[in-house]
C-alpha positions in Angstrom: 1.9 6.1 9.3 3.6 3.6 6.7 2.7 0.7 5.2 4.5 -1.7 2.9 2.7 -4.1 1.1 4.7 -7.3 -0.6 2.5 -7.9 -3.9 3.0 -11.2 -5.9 3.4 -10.2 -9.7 4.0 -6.8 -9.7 6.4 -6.7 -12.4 5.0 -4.2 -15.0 5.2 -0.6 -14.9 1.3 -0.7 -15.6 0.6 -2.4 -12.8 2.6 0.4 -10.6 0.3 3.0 -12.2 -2.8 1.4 -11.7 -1.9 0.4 -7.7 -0.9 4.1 -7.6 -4.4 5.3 -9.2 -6.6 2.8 -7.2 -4.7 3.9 -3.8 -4.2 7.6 -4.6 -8.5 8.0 -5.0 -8.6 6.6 -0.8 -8.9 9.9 1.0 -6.3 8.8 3.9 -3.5 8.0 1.6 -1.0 10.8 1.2 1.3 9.0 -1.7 2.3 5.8 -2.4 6.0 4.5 -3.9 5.9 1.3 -5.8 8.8 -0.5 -6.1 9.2 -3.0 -9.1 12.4 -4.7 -7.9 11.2 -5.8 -4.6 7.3 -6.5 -5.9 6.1 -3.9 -2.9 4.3 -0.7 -2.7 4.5 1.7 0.3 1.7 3.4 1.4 1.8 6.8 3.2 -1.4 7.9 5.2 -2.0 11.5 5.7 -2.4 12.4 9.4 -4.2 10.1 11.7 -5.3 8.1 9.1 -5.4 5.1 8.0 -6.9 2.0 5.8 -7.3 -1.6 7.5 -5.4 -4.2 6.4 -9.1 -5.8 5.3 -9.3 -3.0 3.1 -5.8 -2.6 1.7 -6.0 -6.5 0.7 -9.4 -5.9 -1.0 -8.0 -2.9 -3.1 -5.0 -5.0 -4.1 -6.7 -7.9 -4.9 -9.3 -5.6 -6.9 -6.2 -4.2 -8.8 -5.9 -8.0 -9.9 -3.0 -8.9 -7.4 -2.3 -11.2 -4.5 -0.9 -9.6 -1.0 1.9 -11.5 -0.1 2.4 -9.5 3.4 1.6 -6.3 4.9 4.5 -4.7 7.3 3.6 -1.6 9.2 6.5 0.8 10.0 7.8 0.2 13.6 7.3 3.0 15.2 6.6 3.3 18.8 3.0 4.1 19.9 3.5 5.3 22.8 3.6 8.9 22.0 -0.4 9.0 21.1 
C-alpha cells in the first residue's frame, strides 16, 4: 500500500535525506519518494505491511517536522 504524507517545511534537500533514512530503517517500508515541490513524501510498504498513522506522525515529528495530512492511496479493499 501507499501513503502520502503532506509535511510542513520540507524545503531542503537535507531534510529529504533524513525522512528517507528515518523511514527506510522501518522494516514495512519498501521505499519512500520525497517530493520538495509539493512538501510530501510517499511511502511504499512492502507486502501486507504497514505503519499506523500514530506512528508515521511520530517519526515525522521526530525528524523535526509537522504532518500536515496523511492520504492513503484509494484503492479498493475488497479484494483482501
Amino acid at each position: 500500500s501507499t501513503v502520502y504524507a503532506d509535511i510542513d517545511g520540507l524545503v531542503c534537500d537535507f531534510c529529504a535525506r533524513a525522512l528517507e533514512k528515518t523511514f527506510g530503517r522501518q522494516d514495512a517500508v519498501q521505499d519512500i519518494q520525497v517530493d520538495l515541490d509539493k512538501q510530501m513524501i510517499t511511502i511504499n510498504f512492502k507486502e501486507a505491511q504497514a505503519l499506523d498513522d500514530e506512528k508515521i506522525r511520530q517519526l515525522i515529528e521526530d525528524s523535526g517536522y509537522n504532518l500536515r495530512e496523511l492520504r492513503y492511496e484509494a484503492q479498493s479493499q475488497a479484494q483482501e
